[in-house]
MIMARDREN-989486 format. One record per atom (N, C-alpha, C): residue in one letter; x, z, y. Coordinates in steps of 0.02 Angstrom, whole numbers, plus 50000, padded with zeros to 5 digits. Example, Ala and Ser with C-alpha at 12.3 -4.5 7.8 and 13.67 -1.06 7.14 Angstrom:
a506605039049716a506155039049775a506605039049835s506425035449888s506845035749947s506455039450002
This chain:
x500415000049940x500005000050000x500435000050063x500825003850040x501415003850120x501754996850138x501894993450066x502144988850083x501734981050105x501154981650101x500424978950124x500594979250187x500494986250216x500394987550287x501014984050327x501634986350297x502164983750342x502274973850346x502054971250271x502024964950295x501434964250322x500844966150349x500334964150399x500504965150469x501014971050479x501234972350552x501744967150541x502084963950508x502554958650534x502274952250539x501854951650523x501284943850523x501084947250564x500854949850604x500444951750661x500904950350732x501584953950719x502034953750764x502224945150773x502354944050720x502314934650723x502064931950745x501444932950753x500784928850795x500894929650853x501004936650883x501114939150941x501604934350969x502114935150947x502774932150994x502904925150970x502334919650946x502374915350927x502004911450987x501374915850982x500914913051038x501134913051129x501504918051115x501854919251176x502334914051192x502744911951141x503384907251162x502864898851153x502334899151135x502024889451146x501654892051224x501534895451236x501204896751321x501904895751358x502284897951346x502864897151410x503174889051391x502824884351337x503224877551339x502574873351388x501794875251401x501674873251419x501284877751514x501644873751566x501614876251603x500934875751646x500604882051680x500154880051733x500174875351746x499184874451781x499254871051841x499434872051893x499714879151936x499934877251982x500844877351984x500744873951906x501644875451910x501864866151962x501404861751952x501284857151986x501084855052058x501064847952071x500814846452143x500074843052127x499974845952174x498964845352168x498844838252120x499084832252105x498924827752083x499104828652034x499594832251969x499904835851944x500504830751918x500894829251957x501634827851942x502034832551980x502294833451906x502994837451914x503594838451954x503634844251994x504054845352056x504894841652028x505094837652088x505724832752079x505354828952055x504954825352045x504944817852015x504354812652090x504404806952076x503914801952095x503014801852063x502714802952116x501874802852082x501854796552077x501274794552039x501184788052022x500604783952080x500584788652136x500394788352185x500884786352237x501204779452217x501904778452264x501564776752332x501994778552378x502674782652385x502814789852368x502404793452351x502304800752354x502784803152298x503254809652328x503674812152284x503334820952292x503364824152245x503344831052213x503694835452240x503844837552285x504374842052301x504424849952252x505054851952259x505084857952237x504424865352246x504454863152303x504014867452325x503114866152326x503144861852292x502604858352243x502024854652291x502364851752341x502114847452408x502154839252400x501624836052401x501764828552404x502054826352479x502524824352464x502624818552548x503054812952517x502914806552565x503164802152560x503774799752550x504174796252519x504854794752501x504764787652462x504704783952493x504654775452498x505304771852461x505954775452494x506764775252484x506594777752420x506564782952398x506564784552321x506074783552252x505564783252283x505134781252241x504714773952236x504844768552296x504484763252306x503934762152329x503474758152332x502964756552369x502504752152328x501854751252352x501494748152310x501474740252295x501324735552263x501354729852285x500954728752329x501134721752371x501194717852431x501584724752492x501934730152480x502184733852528x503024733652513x503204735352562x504074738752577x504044745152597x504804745752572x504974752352607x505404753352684x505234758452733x505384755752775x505434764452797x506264764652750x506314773052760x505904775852722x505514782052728x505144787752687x504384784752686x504104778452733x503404776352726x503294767952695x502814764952692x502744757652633x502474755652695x502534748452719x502434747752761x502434739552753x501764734652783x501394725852730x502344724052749x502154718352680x502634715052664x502674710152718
């Protein structure tokens, strides 16, 4: 019986810190920028880049522009 109990507290403890480590692979929403791309990258909302601080602004130079546009510095601006 004792040894029942102690493998149920270790399958128990398993679950515990199992469930815990797949929550920290997948992150909030507000670990994102409101459209939810990931801070440092390009939204698929070009020109718009993600900032760290989980802010969209424009970056034309880094991320491009839509077709029939250019970049013209940080805004897309007609071809």
């Amino acid at each position: 019986m004792k040894k029942l109990n102690m493998t149920l507290l270790l399958l128990l403890a398993s679950v515990l810190l199992l469930s815990g480590c797949i929550g920290d692979k997948y992150p909030s929403a507000s670990e994102y920028c409101v459209d939810g791309t990931v801070p440092g990258s390009c939204s698929s909302s070009r020109p718009q880049y993600c900032t760290s601080e989980k802010v969209l602004i424009d970056e034309a130079d880094l991320c491009g522009c839509p077709a029939s546009m250019e970049p013209a510095g940080s805004v897309c601006v007609p071809d």
